[in-house]
C-alpha positions in Angstrom: 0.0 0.0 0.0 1.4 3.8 -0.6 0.9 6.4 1.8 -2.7 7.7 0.9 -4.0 3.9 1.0 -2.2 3.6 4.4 -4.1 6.8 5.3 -7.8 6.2 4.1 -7.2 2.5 6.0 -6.2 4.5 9.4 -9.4 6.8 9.4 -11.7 3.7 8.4 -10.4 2.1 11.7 -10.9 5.3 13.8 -14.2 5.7 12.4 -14.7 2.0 13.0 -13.8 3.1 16.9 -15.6 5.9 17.6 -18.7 4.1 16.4 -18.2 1.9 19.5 -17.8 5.0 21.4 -21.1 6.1 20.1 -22.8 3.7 20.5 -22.0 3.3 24.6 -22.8 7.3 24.5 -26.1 6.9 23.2 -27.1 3.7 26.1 -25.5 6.2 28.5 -22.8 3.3 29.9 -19.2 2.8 29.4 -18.0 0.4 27.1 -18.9 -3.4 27.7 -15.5 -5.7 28.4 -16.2 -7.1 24.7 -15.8 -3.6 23.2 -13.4 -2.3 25.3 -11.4 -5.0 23.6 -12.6 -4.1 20.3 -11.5 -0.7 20.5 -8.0 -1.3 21.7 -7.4 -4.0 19.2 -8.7 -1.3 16.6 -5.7 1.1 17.8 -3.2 -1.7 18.4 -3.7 -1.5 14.0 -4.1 1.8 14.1 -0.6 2.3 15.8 0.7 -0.5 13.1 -0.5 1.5 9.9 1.1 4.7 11.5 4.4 3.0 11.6 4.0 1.8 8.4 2.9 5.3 6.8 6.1 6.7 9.1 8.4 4.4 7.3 7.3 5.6 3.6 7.9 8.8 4.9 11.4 7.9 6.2 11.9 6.0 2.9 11.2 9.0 0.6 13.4 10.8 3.0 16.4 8.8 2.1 15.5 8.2 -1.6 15.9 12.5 -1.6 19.0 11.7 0.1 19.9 9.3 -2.4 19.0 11.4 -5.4 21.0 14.4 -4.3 24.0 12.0 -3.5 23.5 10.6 -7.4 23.6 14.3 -8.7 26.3 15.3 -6.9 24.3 18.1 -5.1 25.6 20.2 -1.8 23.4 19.9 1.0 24.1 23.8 1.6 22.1 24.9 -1.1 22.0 22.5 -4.8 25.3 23.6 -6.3 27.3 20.2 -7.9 30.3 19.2 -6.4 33.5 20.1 -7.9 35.9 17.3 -9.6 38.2 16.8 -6.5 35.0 17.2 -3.9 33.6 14.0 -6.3 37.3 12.1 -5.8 37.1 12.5 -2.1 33.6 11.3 -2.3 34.7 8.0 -4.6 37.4 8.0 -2.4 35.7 7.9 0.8 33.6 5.0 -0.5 36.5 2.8 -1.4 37.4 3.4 2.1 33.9 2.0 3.4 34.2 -0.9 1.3 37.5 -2.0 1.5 39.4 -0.6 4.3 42.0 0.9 2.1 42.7 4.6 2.3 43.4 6.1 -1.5 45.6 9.1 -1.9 42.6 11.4 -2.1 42.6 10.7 1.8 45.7 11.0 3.0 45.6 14.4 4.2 42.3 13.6 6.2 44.1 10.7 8.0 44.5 11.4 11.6 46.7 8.2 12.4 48.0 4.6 11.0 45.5 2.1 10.8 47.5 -0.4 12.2 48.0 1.9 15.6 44.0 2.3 15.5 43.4 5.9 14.4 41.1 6.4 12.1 40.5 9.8 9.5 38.1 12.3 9.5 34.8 12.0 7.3 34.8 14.2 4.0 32.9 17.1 5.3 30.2 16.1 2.1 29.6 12.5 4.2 29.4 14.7 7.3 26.6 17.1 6.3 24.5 13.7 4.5 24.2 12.0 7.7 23.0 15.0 10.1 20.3 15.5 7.7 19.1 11.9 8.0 19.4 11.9 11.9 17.4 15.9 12.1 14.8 13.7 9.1 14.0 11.0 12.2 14.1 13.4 15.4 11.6 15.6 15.7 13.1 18.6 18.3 15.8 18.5 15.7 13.6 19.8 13.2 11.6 22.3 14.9 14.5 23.2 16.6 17.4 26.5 16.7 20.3 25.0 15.5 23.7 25.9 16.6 27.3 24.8 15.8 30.3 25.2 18.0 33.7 26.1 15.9 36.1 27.5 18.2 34.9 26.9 21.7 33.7 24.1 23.7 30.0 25.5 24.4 27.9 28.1 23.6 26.5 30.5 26.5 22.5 31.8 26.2 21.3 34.5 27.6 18.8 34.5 29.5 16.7 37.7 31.3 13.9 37.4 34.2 11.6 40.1 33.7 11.1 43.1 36.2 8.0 43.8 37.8 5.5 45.2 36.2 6.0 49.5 36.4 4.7 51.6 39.6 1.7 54.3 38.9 2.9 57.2 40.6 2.8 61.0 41.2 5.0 63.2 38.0 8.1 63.0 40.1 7.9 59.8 41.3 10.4 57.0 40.2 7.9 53.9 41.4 9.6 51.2 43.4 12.7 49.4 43.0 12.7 46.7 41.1 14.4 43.3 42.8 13.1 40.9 39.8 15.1 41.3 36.9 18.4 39.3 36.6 20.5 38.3 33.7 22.1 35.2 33.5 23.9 32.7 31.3 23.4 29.0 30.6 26.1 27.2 28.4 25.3 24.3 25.8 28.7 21.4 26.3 28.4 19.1 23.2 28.8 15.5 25.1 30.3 12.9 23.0 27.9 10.2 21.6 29.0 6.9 20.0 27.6 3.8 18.4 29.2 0.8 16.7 27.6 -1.0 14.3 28.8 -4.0 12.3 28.3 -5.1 8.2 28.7 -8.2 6.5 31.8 -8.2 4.4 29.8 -9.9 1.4 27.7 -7.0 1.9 29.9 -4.6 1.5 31.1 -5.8 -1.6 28.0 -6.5 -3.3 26.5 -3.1 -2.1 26.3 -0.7 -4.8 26.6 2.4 -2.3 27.9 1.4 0.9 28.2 5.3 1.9 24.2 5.0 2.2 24.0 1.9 3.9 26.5 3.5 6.7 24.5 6.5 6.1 21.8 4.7 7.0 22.5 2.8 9.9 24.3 5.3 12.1 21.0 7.7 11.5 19.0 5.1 12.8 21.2 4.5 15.8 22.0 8.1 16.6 18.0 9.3 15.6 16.9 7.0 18.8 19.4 8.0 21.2 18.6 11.9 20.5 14.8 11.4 20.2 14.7 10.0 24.0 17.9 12.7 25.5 16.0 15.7 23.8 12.4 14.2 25.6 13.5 13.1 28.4 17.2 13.8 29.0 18.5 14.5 32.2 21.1 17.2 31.5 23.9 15.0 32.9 26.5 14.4 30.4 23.4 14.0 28.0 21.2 17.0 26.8 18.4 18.4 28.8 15.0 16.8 28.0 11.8 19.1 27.8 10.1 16.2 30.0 12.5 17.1 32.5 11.8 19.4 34.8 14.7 22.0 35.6 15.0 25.4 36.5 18.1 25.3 33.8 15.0 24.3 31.0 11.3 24.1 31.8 10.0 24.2 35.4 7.7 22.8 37.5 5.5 26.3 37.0 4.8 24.8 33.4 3.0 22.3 34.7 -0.8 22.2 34.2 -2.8 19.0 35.8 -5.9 20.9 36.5 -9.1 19.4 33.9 -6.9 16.0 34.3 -7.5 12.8 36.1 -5.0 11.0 38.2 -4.9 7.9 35.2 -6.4 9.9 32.0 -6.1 13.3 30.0 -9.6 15.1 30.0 -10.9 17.7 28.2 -10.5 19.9 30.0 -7.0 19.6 30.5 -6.5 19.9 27.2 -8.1 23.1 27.3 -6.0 24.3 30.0 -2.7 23.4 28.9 -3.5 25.1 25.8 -4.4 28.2 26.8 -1.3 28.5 29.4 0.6 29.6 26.5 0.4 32.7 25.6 -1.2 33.3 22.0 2.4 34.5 20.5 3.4 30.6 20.6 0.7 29.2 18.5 1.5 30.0 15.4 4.6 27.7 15.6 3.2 25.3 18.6 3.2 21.7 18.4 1.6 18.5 20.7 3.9 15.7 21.4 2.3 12.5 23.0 3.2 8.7 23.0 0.6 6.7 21.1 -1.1 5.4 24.0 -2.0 8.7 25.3 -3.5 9.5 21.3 -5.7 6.6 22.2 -7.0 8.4 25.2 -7.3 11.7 22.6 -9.0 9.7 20.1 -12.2 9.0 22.8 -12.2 12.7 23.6 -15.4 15.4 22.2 -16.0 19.0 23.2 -19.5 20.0 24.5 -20.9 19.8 21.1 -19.7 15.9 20.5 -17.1 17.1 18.3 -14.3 14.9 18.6 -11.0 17.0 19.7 -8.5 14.9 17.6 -8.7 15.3 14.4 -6.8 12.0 12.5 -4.9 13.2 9.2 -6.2 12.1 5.9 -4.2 14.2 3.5 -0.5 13.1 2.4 2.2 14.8 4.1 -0.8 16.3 7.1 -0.3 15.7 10.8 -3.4 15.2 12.7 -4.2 18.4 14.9 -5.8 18.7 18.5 -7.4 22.1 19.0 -5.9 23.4 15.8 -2.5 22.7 16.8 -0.4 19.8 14.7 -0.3 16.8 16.9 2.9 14.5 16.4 3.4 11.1 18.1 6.7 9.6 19.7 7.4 6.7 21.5 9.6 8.0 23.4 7.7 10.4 24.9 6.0 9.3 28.5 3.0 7.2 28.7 2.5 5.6 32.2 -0.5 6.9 33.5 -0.5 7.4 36.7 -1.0 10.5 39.3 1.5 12.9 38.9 3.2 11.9 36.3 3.7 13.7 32.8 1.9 12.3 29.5 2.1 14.9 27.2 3.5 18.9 26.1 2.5 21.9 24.0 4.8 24.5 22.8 7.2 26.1 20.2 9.9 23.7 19.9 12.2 26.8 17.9 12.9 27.0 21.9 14.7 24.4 22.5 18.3 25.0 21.0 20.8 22.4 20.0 24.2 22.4 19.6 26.5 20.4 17.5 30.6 20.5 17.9 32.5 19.9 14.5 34.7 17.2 15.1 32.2 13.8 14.0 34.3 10.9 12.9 34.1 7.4 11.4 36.3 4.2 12.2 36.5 1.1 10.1 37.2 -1.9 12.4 38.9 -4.2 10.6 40.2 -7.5 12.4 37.3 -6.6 15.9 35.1 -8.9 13.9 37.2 -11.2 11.2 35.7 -14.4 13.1 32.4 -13.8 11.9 33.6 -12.4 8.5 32.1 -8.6 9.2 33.5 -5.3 9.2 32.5 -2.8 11.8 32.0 0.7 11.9 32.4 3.6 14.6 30.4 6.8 14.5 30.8 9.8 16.8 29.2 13.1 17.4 29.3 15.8 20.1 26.0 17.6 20.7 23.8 19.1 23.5 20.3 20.1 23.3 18.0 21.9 26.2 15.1 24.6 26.0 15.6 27.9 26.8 12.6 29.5 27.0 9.7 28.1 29.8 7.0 30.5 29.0 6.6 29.1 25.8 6.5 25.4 26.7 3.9 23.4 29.0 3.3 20.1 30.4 0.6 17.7 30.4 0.2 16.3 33.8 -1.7 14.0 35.8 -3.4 15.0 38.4 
């Protein structure tokens, strides 16, 4: 199936499930054991097709990639590569494949092989694979982009507003302010690593290994930044906007009230929207784990309109309250009092930083014994938000 079939299949099912809804609404009773059944199996597909239409989506990703890799183009703006950027390309291939570093390299080698350095990537490979890691992380799209070039973090600014001003008589001067502060919090790109290991057949038979490394380290690195930027601590990994942290988003960002202690209401809905003030909107965004966009799926306002509005159009997210709704899952979804579920806000406030110096290794004897080849990929890069006011948190009551 392509996308739009994948779509139209999606809303059949959640029409298929609100009808059960309905139909309990109408008897005035909650759903009987049998439907309650019904409906989660409905969104246990549901869940299956959005993976599915996620994967085309990934797929046409990397086919753009692929294309632009094919036509030589720059990812800085469509201009083709010049004749010695295409050598270090064909260069850095061979290298992938075989292990054997070509002339074209030898002034991007930082060590002998044999002593276990390893050469930095062809700025070209560089640029290819943060664009397929910011194509599967979501912050990483919406978010302010930064890159550290001659120091080893970047200091923000940050201000806490005065009081509000004093009416007073002509030569009054109202009261002293005690409020307003400036301060400075620093982005440290930590170091983040992941091994992965190829068939040797493979690599030979592949006609473009440099997509298949491509391919793999995004995949590895895409899941390890999706989580830190949700739900990092801020210890030697970035800051997660599901944290809470007087360094990121606080507790005061919070909003429970509407909510139960085991489900998102309503009216909760309603009053973590409106927290935010209406400046934020225009760029906000929901982020929920799929089990709570079961809970949204059940939810109407007070004319029975349901609030979740499932996407039916290629390339649409689904919206709640006319804001785009996007679904992780790695985002939290245990349900109980408390306990975050859910967050609205403009995600341009959360900035990341990436440092300069990413790398590859080949591995070449590690894994001889099984006949495979394995490969080292390193970044440095911190991520946090730095504005509260325009963030809030779904809680539990």
């Amino acid at each position: 199936m392509n996308e739009r079939e994948l779509l139209a299949k999606r809303a059949t099912l959640i029409t298929q499930a609100r009808a059960l809804l309905e139909v309990a609404e109408k008897e005035t009773r909650d759903l009987t054991t049998e439907e309650q059944t019904n409906y989660d199996a409905i969104f246990t597909d549901v869940a299956k097709l959005e993976q599915k239409i996620e994967n085309i989506r990934k797929l046409g990703t990397a086919d753009d990639a692929n294309f632009r890799t094919s036509e030589s183009v720059r990812p800085d703006g469509g201009q083709a590569a010049s004749p010695d950027e295409e050598r270090i390309i064909k260069a850095h291939n061979a290298y992938l494949r075989s292990g054997v570093i070509l002339p074209e390299l030898r002034a991007l080698q930082a060590d002998s092989d044999a002593a276990g350095g390893f050469y930095t990537s062809p700025q070209q490979f560089v640029n290819k694979l943060i664009i397929a890691i910011d194509n599967l992380v979501y912050i990483r799209q919406w978010a302010t982009m930064n890159t550290v070039t001659s120091s080893q973090s970047l200091g923000l600014p940050y201000l806490t507003n005065p009081d509000d001003a004093d009416w007073t008589a002509e030569l009054g001067t109202g009261n002293e302010d005690s409020s307003m502060a400036f301060g400075k919090r620093e982005l440290h790109p930590k170091p983040l690593a992941k091994r992965i290991k190829v068939s040797n057949k493979l690599l030979r038979l592949s006609p473009d290994v440099e997509s298949l490394v491509i391919a793999r380290l995004a995949y590895k690195f895409a899941v390890s930044l999706e989580k830190a930027c949700l739900t990092g601590s801020g210890a030697n990994q970035p800051l997660g906007v599901f944290t809470a942290s007087n360094d990121g988003i606080d507790t005061s960002r919070d909003v429970s009230t509407g909510n139960t202690t085991t489900s998102i209401q309503t009216d909760g809905l309603i009053e973590a929207k409106y927290s935010i003030k209406a400046g934020y909107w225009k760029n906000a965004k929901w982020i929920f784990h799929r089990d709570a966009v079961k809970q949204l799926a059940k939810l109407q306002d007070d004319e029975g309109r349901y609030l979740w509005q499932n996407a039916v159009q290629l390339g649409q997210p689904d919206m709640l309250f006319g804001v785009p709704l996007f679904v992780s899952e790695y985002a939290p979804n245990t349900f109980t009092t408390g306990l975050y579920v859910g967050i609205i806000g403009d995600f341009s406030f959360c900035w990341c930083t990436d440092a300069l110096d990413f790398s590859t290794q080949r591995l070449n004897e590690l894994y001889a014994a099984t006949n495979q080849t394995g490969f080292i990929g390193r970044m440095e890069t911190d991520c946090m938000p730095v504005l509260a006011e325009a963030f809030v948190r779904v809680k539990l009551a």
